[in-house]
C-alpha positions in Angstrom: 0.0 0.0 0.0 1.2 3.8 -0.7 0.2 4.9 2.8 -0.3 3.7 6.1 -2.7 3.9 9.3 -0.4 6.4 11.9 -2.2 4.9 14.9 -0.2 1.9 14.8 2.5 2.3 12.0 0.5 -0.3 9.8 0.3 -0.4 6.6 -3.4 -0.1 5.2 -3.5 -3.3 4.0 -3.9 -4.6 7.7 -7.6 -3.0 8.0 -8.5 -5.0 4.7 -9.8 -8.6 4.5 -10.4 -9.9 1.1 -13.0 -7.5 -0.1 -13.9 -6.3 3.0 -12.8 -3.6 5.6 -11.4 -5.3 8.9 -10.9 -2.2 10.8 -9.7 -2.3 14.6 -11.0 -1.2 17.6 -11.3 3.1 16.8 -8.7 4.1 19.6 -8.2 7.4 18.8 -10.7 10.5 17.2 -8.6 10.2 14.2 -9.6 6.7 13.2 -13.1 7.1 14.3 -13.5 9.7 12.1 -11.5 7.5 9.1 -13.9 5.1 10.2 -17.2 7.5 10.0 -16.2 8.7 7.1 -15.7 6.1 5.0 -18.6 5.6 2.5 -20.6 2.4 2.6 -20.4 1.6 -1.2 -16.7 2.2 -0.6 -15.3 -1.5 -0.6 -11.6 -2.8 -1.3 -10.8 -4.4 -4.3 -7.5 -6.9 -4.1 -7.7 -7.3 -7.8 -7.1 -3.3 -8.6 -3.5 -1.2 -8.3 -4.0 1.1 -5.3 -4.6 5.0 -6.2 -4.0 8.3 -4.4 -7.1 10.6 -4.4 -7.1 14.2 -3.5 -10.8 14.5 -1.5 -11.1 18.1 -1.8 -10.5 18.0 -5.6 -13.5 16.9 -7.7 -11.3 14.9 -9.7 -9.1 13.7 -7.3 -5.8 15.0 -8.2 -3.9 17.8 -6.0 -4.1 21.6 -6.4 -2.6 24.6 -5.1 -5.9 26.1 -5.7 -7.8 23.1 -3.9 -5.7 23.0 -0.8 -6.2 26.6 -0.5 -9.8 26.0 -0.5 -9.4 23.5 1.8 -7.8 25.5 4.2 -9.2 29.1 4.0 -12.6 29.8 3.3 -13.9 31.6 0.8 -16.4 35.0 1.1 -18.4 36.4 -1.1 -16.7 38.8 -3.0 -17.1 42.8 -1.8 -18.9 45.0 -4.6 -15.7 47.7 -3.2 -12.8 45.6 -3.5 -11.8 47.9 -6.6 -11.1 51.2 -4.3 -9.1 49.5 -2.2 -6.9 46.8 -5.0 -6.2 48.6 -8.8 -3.0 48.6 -10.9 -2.3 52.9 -9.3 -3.3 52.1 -5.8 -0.8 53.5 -3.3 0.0 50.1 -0.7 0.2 51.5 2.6 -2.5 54.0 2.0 -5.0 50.7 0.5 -4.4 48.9 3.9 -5.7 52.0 5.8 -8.8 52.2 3.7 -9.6 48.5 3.9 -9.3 48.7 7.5 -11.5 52.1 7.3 -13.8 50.1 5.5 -14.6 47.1 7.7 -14.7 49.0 10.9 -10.9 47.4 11.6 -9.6 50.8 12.7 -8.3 51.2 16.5 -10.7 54.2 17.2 -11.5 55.4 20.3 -15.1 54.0 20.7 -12.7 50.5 20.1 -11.1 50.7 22.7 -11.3 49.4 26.6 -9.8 52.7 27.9 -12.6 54.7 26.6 -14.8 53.2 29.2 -11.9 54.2 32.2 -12.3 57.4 32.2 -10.3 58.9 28.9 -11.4 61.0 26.8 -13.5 59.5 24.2 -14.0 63.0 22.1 -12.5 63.1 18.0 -9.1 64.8 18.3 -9.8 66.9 15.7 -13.5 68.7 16.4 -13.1 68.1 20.1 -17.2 67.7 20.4 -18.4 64.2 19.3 -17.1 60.9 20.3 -14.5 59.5 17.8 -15.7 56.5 15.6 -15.4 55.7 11.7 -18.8 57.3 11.0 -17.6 60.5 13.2 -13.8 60.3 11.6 -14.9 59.8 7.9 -16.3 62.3 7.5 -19.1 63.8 9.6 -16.2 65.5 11.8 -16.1 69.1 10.6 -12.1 69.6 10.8 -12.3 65.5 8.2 -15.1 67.1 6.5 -13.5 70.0 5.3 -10.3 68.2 4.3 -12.0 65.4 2.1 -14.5 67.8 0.6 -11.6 70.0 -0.3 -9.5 67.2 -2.4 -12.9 65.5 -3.7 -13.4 69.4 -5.5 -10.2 69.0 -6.7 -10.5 65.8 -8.1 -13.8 66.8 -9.9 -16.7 65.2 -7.6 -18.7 66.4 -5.3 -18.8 65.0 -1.4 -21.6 62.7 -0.8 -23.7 63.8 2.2 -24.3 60.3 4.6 -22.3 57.8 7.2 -19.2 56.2 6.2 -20.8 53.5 4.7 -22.9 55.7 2.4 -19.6 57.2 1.6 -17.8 53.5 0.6 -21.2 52.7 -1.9 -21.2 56.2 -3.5 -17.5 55.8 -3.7 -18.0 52.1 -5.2 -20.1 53.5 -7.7 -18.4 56.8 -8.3 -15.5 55.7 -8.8 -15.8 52.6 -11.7 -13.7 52.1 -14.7 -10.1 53.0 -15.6 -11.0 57.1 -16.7 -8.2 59.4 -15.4 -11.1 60.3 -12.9 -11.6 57.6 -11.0 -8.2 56.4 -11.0 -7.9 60.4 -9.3 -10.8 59.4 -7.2 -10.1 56.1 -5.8 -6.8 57.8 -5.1 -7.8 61.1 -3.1 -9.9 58.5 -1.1 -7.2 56.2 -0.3 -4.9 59.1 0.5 -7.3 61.5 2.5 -8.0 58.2 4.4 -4.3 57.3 5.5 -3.5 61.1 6.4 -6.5 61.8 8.4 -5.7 58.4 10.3 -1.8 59.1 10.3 -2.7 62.6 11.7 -5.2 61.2 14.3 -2.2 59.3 15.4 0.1 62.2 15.7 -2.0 63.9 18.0 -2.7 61.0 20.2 0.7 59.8 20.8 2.9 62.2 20.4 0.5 65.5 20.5 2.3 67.1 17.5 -0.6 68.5 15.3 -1.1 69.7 11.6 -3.9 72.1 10.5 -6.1 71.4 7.7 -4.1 73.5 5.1 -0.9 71.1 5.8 -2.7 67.8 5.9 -4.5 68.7 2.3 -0.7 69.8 0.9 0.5 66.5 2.1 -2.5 64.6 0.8 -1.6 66.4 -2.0 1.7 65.4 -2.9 1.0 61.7 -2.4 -1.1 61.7 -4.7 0.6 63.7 -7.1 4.2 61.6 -6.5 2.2 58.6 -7.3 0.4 60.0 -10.7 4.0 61.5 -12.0 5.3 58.1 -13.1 1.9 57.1 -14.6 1.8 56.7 -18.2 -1.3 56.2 -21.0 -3.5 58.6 -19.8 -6.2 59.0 -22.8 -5.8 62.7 -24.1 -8.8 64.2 -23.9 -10.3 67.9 -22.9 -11.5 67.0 -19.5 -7.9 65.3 -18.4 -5.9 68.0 -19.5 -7.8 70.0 -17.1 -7.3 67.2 -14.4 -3.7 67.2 -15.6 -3.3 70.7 -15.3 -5.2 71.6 -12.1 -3.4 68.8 -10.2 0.4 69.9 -11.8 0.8 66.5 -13.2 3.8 66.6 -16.2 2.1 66.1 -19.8 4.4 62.8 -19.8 1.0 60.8 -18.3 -0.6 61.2 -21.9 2.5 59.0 -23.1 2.3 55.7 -24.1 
């Protein structure tokens, strides 16, 4: 036989007899489950070669893909993966946002020490207690940032919670246009500063007002778009082009 029953270090051949199973007494959870498991139509055959099936594969033959499977399991897929994963997406400010998206982020409402007597108010407006809803973006200090950046970027800001915020987004900002590649971006990258600045003032109580945050929101954005290249060249994203600074080098192929 190819394999053998661990329990006892015998070979599986010592469970058959003839064409029947002749299985020992089920010492262990293991073999109980082998045991349980094993399908009643499911008989051995001395007459055939023995074969190595993979269970989890419908055909029986071992896959990356299948023992991934196996071992994670799969969700249904989110309608806003694309704001967070695209080919211009900016790494370290996409983890923010995904964690901004499912609630993930260490805010203060999060935490145990907001029930010991801290101070639970947003860091920024000094008035509301600090959540995701409150920190993106019905905080007035957030609120003036991103609505600053989304004008820029040619859109509007949404009025709603944060997640009336991720659907508009989702459906604002589809396709490959020069304008939703700018809008997935000023997203990502008003996300990661606001968080990064939140930070800043909790831990080390260095602030930024809102004119420096939106410059350095800014220039992330802008240092990623330099280097991009095949920008269709039309009317509207020469505008884009030109009220964000961007060289004319993005219209290159």
């Amino acid at each position: 036989m190819a394999f053998s029953c661990q329990e006892n270090n015998q070979p599986v051949s010592s469970i058959i007899h003839g064409n029947h199973w002749n299985w020992p007494i089920a010492n262990s959870p293991h073999l109980l489950d082998l045991k349980n498991g094993m399908p009643p139509n499911l008989l051995p055959s001395p007459l055939l070669d023995d074969k190595a099936f993979w269970l989890p594969s419908p055909n029986g033959v071992y896959s990356i893909n299948s023992a991934w499977d196996t071992l994670c399991s799969r969700h249904p897929q989110v309608n806003w993966w694309k704001l967070v994963w695209y080919p211009n997406a900016i790494p370290r400010a996409g983890f923010i946002l995904w964690m901004a998206i499912r609630h993930s982020l260490r805010t203060k409402d999060r935490l145990f020490f907001s029930n010991l007597g801290h101070d639970p108010k947003c860091l920024f407006c000094l008035r509301e207690n600090e959540s995701h809803n409150h920190l993106f973006f019905s905080c007035s200090f957030t609120s003036n940032i991103w609505s600053h950046l989304l004008s820029k970027s040619g859109f509007q800001s949404p009025n709603g919670d944060w997640h009336q915020t991720v659907l508009w987004a989702t459906n604002s900002f589809k396709g490959k246009s020069f304008s939703s590649i700018l809008g997935r971006l000023t997203l990502a990258c008003t996300i990661y500063n606001i968080w990064h600045e939140r930070n800043s003032r909790l831990f080390t109580k260095i602030e930024k007002n809102s004119k420096a945050i939106i410059a350095q929101t800014q220039d992330m954005i802008r240092g990623r778009l330099t280097s991009t290249r095949g920008i269709q060249d039309s009317l509207s994203n020469r505008h884009l082009q030109c009220t964000w600074s961007l060289p004319c080098s993005i219209f290159n192929m």
